[in-house]
C-alpha positions as CSV (number, residue, x, y, z in Angstrom):
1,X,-75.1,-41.9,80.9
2,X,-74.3,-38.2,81.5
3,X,-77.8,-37.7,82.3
4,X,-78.0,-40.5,85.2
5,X,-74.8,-39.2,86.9
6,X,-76.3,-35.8,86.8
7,X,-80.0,-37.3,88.7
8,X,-77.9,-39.7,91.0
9,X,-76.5,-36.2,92.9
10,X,-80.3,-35.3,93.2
11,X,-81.5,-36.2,96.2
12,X,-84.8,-38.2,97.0
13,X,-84.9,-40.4,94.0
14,X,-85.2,-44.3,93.8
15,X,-85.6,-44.1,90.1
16,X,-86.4,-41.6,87.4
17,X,-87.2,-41.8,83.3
18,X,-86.9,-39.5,80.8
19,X,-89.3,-39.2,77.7
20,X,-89.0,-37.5,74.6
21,X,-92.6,-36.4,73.6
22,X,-91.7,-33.9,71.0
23,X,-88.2,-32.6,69.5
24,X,-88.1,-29.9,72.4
25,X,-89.7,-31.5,75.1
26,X,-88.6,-34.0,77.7
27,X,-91.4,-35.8,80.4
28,X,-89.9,-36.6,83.5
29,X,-91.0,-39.7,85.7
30,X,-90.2,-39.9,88.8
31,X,-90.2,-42.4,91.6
32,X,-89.0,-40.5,94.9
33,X,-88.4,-42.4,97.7
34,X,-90.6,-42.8,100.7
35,X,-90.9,-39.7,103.0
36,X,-89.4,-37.9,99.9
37,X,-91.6,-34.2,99.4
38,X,-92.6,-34.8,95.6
39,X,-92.4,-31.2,95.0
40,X,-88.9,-30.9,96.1
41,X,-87.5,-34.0,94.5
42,X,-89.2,-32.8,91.2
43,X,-87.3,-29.0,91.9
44,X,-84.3,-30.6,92.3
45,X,-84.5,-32.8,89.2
46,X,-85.7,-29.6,87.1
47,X,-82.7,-27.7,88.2
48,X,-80.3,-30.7,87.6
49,X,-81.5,-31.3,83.9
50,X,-82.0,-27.5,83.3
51,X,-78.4,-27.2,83.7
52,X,-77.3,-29.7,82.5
53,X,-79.3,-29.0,78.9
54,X,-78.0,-25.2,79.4
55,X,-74.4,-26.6,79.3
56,X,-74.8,-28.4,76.0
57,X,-76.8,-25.0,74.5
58,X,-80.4,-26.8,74.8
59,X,-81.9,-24.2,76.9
60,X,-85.0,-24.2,74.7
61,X,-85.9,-27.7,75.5
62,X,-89.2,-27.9,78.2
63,X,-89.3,-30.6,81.0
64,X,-92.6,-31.3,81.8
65,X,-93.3,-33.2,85.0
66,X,-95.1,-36.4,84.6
67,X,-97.5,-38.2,86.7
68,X,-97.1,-41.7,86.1
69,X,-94.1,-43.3,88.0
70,X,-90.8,-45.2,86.2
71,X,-92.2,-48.2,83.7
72,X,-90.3,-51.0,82.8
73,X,-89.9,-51.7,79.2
74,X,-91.6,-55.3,78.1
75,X,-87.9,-57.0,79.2
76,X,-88.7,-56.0,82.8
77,X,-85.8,-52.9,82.5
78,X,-85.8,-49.4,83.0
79,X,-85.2,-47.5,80.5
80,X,-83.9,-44.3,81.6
81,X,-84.5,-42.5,78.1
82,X,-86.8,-43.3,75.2
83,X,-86.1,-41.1,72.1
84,X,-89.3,-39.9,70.3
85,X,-90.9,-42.0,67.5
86,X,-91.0,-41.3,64.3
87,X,-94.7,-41.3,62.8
């Protein structure tokens, strides 16, 4: 996943998510790792996807940072994106 080769160069990160919330907005979980600075690890992430969505013309999508940490799906895996619901 392009997205996961672009976070594993970030540094500070034992595991990350991505949400889609709404058609432009992606939430970022995080897990950084211990003695990580939170603030930094989240800059670097930001920059990382915000490039990487510039690349493939989605500069108009928002990451929001999110405060809940990685959850596993009810199999006990990560899921590293989870598209958006449809109502």
């Amino acid at each position: 996943m392009l997205v996961g080769t672009v976070l594993d160069r970030a540094p500070g990160i034992d595991g990350f998510q991505i949400l889609q919330t709404t058609p432009t907005t992606l939430r970022v979980r995080l897990q950084p790792r211990d003695g990580a600075d939170a603030d930094r690890v989240w800059q670097a992430v930001r920059d990382e996807i915000s490039h990487l969505l510039a690349e493939h013309e989605a500069d108009h999508v928002t990451l929001e940072r999110a405060e809940e940490p990685p959850q596993r799906s009810s199999g006990g895996k990560f899921r590293r994106i989870i598209p958006l619901a449809t109502p």
